[in-house]
Backbone as JSON, one array per atom type, in Angstrom:
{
  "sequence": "XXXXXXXXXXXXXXXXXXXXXXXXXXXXXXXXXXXXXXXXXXXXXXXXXXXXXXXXXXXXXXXXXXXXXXXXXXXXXXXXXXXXXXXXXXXXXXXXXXXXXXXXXXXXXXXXXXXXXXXXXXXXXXXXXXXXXXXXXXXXXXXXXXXXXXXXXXXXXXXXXXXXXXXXXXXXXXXXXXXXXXXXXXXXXXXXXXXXXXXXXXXXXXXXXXXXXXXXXX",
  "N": [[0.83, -1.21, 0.0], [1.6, 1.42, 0.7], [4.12, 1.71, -0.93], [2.63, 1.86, -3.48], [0.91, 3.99, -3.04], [3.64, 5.57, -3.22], [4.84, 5.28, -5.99], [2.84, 6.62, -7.3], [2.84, 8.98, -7.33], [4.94, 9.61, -8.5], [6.22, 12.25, -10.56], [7.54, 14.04, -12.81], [9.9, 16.23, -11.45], [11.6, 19.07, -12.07], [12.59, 21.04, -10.4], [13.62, 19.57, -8.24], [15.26, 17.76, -9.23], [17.02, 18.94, -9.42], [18.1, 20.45, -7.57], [18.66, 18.22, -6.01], [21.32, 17.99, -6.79], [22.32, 20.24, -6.71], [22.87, 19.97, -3.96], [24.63, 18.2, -3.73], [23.69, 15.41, -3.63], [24.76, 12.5, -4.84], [24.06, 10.19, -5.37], [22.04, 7.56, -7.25], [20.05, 6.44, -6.01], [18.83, 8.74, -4.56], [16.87, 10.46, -5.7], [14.32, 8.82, -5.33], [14.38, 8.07, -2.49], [14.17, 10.6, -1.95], [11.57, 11.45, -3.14], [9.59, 9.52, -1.9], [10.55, 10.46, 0.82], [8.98, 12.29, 1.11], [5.92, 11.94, -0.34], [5.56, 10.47, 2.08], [5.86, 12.49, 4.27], [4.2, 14.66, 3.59], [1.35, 13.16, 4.63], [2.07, 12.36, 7.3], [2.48, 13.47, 10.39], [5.51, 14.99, 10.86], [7.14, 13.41, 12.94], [6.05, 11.13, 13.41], [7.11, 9.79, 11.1], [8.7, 6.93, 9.93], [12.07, 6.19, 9.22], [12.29, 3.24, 8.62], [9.34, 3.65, 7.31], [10.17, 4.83, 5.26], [12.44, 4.03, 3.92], [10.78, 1.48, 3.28], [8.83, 2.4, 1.26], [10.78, 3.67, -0.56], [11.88, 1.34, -1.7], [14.62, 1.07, -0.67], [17.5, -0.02, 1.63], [17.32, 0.96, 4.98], [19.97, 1.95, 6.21], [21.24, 2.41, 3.94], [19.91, 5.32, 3.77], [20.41, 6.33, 5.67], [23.31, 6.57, 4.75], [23.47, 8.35, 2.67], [21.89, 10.61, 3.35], [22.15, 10.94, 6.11], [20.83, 11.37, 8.4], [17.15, 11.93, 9.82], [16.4, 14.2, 10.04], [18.15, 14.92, 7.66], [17.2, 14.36, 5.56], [14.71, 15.48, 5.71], [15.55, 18.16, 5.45], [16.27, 17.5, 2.66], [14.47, 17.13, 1.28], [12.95, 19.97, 0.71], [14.28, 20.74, -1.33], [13.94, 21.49, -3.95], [12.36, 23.25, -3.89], [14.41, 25.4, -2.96], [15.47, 25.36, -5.84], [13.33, 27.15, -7.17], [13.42, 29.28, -5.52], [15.9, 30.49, -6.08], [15.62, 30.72, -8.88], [14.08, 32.64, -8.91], [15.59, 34.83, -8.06], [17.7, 35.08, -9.59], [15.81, 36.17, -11.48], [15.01, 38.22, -10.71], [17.27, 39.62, -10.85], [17.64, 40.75, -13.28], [15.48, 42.34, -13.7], [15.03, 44.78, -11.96], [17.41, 46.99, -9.99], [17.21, 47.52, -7.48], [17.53, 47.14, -3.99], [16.16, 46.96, -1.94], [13.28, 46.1, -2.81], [14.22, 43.86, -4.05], [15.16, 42.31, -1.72], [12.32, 42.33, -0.68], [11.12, 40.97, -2.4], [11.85, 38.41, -2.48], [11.6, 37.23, -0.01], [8.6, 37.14, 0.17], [8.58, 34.92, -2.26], [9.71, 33.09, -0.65], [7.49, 33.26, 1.18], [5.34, 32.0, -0.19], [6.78, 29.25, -0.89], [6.85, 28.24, 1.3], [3.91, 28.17, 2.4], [2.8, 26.7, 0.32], [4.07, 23.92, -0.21], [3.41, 22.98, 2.84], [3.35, 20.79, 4.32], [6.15, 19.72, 4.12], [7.33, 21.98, 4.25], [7.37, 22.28, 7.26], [7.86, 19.9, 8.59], [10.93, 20.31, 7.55], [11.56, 22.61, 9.57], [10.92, 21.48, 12.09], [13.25, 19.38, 11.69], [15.5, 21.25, 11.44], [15.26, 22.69, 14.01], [15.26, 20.55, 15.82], [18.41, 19.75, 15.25], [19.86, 22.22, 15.68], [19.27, 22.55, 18.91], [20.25, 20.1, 19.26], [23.49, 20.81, 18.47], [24.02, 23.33, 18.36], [25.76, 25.53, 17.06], [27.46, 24.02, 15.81], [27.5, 22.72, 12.52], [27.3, 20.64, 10.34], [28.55, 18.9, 7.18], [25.65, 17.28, 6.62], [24.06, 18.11, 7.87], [20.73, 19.69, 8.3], [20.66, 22.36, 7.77], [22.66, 22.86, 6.54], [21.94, 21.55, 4.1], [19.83, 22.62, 3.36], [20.04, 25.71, 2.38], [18.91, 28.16, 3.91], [19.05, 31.01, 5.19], [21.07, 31.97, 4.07], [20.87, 32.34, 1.28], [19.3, 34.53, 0.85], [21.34, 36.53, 2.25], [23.78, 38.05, 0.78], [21.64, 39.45, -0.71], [20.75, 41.26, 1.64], [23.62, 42.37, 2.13], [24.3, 43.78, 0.3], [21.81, 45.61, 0.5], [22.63, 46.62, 2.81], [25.22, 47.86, 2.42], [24.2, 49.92, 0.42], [23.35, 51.22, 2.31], [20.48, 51.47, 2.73], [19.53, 49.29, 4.57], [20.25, 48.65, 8.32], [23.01, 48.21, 9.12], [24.07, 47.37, 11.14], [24.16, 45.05, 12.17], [25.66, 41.92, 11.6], [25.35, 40.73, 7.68], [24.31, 37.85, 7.49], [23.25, 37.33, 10.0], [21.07, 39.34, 10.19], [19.45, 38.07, 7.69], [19.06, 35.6, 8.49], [17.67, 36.51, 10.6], [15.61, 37.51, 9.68], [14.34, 35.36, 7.79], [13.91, 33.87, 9.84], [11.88, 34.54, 11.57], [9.96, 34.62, 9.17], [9.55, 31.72, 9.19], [8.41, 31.83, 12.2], [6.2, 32.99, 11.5], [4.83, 31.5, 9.86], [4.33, 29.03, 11.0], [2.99, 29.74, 13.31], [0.17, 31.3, 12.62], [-1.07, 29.58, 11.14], [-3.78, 29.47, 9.66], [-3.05, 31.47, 8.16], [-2.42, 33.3, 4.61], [-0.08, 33.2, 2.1], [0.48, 35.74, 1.29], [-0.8, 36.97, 3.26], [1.36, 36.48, 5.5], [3.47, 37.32, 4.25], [3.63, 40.02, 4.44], [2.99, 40.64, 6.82], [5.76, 39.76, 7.74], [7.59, 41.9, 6.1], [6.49, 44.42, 6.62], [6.39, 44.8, 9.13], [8.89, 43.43, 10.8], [11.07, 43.96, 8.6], [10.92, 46.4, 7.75], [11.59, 47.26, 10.42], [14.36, 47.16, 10.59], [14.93, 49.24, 8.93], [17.01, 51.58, 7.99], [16.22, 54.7, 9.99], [15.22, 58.39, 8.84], [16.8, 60.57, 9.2]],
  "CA": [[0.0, 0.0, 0.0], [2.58, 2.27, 0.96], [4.79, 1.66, -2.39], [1.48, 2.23, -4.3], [1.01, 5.25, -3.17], [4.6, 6.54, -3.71], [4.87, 5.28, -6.89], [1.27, 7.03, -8.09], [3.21, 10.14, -7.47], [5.94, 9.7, -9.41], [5.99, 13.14, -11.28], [9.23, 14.7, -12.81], [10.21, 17.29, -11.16], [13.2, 19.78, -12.42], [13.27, 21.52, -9.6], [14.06, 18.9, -7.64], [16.29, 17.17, -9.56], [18.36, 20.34, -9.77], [18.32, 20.91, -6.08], [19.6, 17.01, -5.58], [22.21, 18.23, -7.51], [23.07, 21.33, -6.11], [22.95, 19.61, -2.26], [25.43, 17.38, -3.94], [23.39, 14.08, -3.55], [25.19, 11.96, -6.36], [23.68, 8.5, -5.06], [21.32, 6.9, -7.84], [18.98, 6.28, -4.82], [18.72, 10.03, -3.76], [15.88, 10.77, -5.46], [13.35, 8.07, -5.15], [14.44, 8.32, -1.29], [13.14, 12.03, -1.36], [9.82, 11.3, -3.53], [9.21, 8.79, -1.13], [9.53, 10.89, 2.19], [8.02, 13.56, 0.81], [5.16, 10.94, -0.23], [5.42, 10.41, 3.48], [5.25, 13.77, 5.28], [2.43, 14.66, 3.2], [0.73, 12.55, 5.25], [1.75, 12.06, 8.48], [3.46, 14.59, 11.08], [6.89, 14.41, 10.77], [7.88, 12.68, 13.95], [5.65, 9.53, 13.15], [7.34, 8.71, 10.06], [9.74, 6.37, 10.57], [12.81, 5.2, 8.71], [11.64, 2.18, 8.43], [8.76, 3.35, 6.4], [10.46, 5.65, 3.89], [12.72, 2.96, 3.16], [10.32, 0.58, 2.35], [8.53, 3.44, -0.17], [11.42, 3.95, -1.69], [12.5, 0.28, -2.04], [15.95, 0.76, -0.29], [17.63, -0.32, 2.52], [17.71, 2.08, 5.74], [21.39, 1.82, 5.86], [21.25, 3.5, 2.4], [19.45, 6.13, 3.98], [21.84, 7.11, 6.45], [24.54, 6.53, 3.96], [23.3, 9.6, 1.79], [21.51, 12.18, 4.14], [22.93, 11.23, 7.64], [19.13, 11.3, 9.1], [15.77, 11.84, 9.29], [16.86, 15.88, 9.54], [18.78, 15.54, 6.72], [16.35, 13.86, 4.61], [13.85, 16.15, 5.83], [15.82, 18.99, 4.38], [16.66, 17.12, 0.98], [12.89, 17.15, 0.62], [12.67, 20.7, 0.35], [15.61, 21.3, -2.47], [13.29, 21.81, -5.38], [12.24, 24.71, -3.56], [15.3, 26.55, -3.14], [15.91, 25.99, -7.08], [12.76, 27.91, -7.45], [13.67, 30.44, -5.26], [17.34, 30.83, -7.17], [15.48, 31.06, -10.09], [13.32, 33.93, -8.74], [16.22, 35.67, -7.38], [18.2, 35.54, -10.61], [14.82, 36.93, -12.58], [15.06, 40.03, -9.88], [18.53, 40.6, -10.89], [17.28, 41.14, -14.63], [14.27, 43.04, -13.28], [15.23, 45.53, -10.57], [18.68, 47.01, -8.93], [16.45, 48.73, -5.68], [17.98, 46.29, -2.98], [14.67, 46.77, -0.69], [12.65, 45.32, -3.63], [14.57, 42.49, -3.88], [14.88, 41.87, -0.22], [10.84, 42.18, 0.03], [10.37, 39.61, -3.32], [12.81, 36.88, -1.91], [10.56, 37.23, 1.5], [7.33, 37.16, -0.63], [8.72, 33.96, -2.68], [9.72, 32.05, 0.26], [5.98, 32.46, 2.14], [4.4, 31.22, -1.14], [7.16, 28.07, -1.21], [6.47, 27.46, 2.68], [2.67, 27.35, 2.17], [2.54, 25.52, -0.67], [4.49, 22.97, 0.62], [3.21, 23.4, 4.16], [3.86, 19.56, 5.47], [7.68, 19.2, 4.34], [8.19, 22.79, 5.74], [6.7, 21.86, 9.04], [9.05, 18.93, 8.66], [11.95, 21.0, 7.5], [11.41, 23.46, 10.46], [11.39, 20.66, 13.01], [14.11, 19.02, 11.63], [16.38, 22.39, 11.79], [15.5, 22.97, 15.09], [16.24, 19.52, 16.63], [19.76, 19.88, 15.12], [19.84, 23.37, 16.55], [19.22, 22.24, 20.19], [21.5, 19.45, 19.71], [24.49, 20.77, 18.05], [23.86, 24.43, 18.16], [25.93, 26.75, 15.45], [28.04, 23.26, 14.85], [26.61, 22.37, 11.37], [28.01, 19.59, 9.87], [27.73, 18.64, 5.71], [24.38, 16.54, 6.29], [23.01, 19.21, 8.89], [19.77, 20.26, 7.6], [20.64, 23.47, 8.16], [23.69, 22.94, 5.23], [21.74, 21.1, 2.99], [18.84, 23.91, 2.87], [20.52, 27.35, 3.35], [17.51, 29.49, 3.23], [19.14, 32.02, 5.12], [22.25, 31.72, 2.81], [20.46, 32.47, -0.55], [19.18, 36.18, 1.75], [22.58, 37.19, 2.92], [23.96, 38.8, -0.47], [20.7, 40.55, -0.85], [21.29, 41.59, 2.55], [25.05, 42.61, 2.55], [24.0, 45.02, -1.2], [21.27, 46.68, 0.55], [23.57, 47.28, 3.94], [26.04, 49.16, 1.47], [23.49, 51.1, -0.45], [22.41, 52.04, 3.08], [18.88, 51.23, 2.99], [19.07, 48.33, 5.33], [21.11, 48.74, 9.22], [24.66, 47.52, 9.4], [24.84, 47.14, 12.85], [24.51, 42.91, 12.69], [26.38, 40.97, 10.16], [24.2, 40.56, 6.82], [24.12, 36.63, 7.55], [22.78, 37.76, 11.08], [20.04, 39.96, 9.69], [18.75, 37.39, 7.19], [18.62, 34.78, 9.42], [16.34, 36.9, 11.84], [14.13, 38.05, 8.7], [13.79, 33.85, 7.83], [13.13, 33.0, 10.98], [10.67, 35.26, 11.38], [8.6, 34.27, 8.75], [8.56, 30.8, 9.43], [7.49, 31.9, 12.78], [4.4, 33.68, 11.8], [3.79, 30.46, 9.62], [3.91, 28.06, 11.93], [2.07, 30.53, 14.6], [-0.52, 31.27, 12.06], [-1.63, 28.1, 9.92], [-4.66, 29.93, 8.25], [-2.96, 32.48, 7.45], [-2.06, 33.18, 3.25], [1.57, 33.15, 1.75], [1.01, 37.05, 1.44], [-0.63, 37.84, 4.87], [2.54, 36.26, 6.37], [4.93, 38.08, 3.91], [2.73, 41.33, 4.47], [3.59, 40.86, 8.05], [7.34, 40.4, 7.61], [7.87, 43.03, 5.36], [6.0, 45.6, 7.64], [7.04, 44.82, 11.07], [9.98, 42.92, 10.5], [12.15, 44.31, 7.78], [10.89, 47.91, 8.26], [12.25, 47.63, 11.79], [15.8, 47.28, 9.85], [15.05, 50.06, 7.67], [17.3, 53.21, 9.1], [15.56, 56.35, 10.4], [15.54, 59.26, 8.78], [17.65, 62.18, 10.55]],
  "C": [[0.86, 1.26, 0.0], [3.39, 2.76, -0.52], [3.51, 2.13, -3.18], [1.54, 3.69, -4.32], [2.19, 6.44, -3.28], [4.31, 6.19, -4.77], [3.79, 6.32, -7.48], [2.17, 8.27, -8.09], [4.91, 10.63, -7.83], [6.24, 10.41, -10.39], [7.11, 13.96, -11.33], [9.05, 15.92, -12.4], [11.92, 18.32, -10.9], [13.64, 20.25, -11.9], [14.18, 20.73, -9.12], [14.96, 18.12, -7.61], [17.55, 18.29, -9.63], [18.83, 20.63, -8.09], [19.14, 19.24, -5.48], [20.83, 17.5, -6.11], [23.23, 19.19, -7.03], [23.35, 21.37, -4.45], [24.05, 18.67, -2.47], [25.17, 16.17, -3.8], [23.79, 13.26, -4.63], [24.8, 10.51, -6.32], [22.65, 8.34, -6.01], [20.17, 7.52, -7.02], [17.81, 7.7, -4.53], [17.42, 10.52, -4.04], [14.44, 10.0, -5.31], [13.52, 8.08, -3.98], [13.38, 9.48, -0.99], [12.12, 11.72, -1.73], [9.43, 10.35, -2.57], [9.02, 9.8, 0.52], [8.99, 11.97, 1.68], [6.46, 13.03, 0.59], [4.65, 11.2, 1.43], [4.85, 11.67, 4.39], [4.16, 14.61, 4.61], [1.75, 14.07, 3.67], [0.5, 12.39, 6.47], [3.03, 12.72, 9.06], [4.96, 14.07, 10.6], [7.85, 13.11, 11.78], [7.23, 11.56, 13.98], [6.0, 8.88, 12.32], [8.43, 7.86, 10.5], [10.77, 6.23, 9.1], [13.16, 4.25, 7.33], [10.85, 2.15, 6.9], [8.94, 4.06, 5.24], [11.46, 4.39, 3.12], [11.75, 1.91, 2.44], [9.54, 1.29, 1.41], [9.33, 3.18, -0.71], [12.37, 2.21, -2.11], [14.34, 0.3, -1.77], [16.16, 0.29, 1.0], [17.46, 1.18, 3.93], [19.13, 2.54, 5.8], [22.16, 2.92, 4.74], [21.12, 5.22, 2.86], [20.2, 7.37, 4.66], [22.85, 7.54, 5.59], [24.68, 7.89, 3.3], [23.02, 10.81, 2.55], [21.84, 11.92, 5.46], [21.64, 11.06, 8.3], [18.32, 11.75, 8.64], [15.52, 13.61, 8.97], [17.31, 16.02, 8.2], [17.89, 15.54, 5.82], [15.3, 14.88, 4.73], [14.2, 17.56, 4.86], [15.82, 19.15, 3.21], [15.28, 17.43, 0.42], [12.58, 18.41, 0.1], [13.63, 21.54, -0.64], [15.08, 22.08, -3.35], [12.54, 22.91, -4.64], [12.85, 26.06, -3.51], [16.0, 26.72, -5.09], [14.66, 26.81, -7.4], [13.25, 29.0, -7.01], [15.4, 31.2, -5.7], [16.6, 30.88, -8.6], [14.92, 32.5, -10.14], [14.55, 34.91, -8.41], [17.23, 36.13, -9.07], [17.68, 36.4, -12.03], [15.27, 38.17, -11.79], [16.31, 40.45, -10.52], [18.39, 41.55, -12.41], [16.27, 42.36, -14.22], [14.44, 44.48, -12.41], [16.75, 45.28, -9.91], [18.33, 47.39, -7.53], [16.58, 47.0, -4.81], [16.76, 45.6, -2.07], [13.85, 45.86, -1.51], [12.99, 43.67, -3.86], [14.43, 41.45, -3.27], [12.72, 41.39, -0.02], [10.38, 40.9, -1.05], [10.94, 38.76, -3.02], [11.89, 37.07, -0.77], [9.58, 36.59, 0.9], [7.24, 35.49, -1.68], [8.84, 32.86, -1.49], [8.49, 31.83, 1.5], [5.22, 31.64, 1.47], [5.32, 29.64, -1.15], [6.6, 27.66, 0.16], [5.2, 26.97, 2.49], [2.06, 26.53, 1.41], [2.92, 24.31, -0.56], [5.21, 22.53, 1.82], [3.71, 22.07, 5.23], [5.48, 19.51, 4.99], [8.18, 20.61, 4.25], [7.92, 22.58, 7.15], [7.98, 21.01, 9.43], [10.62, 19.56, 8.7], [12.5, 21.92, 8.54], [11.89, 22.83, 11.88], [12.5, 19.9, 13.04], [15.5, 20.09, 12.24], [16.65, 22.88, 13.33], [16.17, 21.93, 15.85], [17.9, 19.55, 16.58], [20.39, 21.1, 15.62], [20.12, 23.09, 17.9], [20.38, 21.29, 19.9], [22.89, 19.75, 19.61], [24.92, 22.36, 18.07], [24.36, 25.31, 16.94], [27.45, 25.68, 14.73], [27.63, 22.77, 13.6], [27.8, 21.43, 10.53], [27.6, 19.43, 8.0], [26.55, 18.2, 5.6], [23.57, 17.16, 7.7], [21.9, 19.82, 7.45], [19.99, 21.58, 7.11], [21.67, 24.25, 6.96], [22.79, 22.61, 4.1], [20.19, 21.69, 2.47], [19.34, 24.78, 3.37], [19.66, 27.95, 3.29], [17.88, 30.9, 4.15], [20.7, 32.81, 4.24], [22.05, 32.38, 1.72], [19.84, 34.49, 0.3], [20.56, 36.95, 1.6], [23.24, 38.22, 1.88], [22.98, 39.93, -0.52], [20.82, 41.72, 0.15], [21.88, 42.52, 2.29], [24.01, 43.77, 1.56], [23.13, 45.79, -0.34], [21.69, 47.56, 1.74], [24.32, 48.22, 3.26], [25.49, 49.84, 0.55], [23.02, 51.58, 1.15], [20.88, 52.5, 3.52], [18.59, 50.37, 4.27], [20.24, 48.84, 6.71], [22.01, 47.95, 8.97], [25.16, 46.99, 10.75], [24.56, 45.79, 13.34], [25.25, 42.77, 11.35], [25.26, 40.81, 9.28], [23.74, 39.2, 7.23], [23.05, 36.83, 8.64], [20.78, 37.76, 10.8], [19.3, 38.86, 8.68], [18.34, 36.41, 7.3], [17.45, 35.0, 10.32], [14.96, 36.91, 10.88], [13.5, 36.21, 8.44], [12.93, 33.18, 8.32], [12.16, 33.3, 11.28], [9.51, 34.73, 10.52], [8.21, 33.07, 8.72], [8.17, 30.62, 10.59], [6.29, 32.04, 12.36], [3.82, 32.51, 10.81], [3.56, 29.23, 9.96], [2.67, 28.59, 12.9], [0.45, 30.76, 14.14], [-0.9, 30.36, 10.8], [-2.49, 28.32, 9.26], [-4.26, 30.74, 7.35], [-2.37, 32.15, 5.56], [-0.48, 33.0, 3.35], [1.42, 34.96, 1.65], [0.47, 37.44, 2.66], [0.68, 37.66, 5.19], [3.7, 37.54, 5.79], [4.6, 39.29, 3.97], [3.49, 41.84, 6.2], [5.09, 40.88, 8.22], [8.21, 41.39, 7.44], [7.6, 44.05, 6.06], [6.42, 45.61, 8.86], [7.99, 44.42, 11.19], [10.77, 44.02, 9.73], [11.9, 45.86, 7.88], [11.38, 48.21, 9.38], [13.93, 47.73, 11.53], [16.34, 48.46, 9.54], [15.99, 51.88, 9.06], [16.69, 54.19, 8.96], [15.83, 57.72, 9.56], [16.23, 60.48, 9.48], [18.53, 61.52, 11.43]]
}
């Protein structure tokens, strides 16, 4: 039953294969692993899946599992790859589109509430994963830390740094700092708020958040 229903959803996806790619997963395996927990946490919280039952989805061993993403964190992360090649694709349209730093900053915000809610169970997953490795390991991050193998405040930081030296944005944290807080932020308010849209949330970021950045006139 299980296999059934991965297989049924066996649907190419370019993101995703581009984001195995760019996490450096070079194992065969790697991606029928992810369509499989992803399969999975579409379904059922994160902390009930087991293992166990992503392996047997994806017809590998557990062993395997480890072998490639290190755990159920890592894997959790791998799941959400084909997200960050969307949002590298959006970021490289802005560069064509718009040099105004703030703009940038507010459509990378605005892209990453629409990837969270859209795929609301393997960020939930992704979220919980990050943190457990957080508490356990704190700002050690290892290659198959979730936390490496989705940078989402990584792909910010640039945007960041550019609008710190045009002077739009405060200088007084490190850019990495600052785009970490703005991140985290919004997948507070979408964990905190679960009805809410992909633009209430980024409505709220943008306004209370990143305007609190913005330096003062005078």
């Amino acid at each position: 039953m299980v296999m059934h229903a991965y297989t049924s959803q066996m649907i190419p996806d370019r993101d995703l294969e581009a984001g195995i790619a760019a996490a450096g997963f070079s194992s065969p395996s790697a991606p029928e692993i992810i369509r499989a927990a992803r399969a999975l946490f579409d379904r059922e919280p994160f902390r009930n899946v087991t293992m166990g039952a992503i392996a047997e989805a994806a017809g590998v061993n557990e062993v395997t599992i480890y072998r490639i993403f290190g755990s159920k964190d890592g894997l959790a992360a791998a799941c959400w790859v084909g997200n960050l090649e969307r949002l590298r694709r959006g970021m490289k349209r802005d560069e064509r589109e718009t040099k105004d730093p703030v703009e940038r900053i507010e459509r990378h915000l605005r892209r990453l509430a629409r990837a969270a809610v859209g795929d609301r169970l393997v960020t939930l997953a992704l979220i919980q994963a990050a943190e457990a490795q957080t508490i356990e390991r704190g700002s050690k991050i290892g290659s198959l830390d979730p936390r490496t193998i989705a940078p989402i405040p990584q792909l910010l930081d640039p945007l960041v740094a550019a609008a710190q030296e045009a002077a739009v944005v405060t200088d007084a944290f490190p850019s990495f700092e600052v785009a970490a807080f703005l991140s985290n932020s919004l997948f507070i308010r979408f964990m905190t708020r679960p009805e809410a849209s992909a633009e209430e949330i980024a409505d709220f970021v943008v306004s209370m958040v990143f305007e609190g950045i913005r330096p003062t006139a005078g």
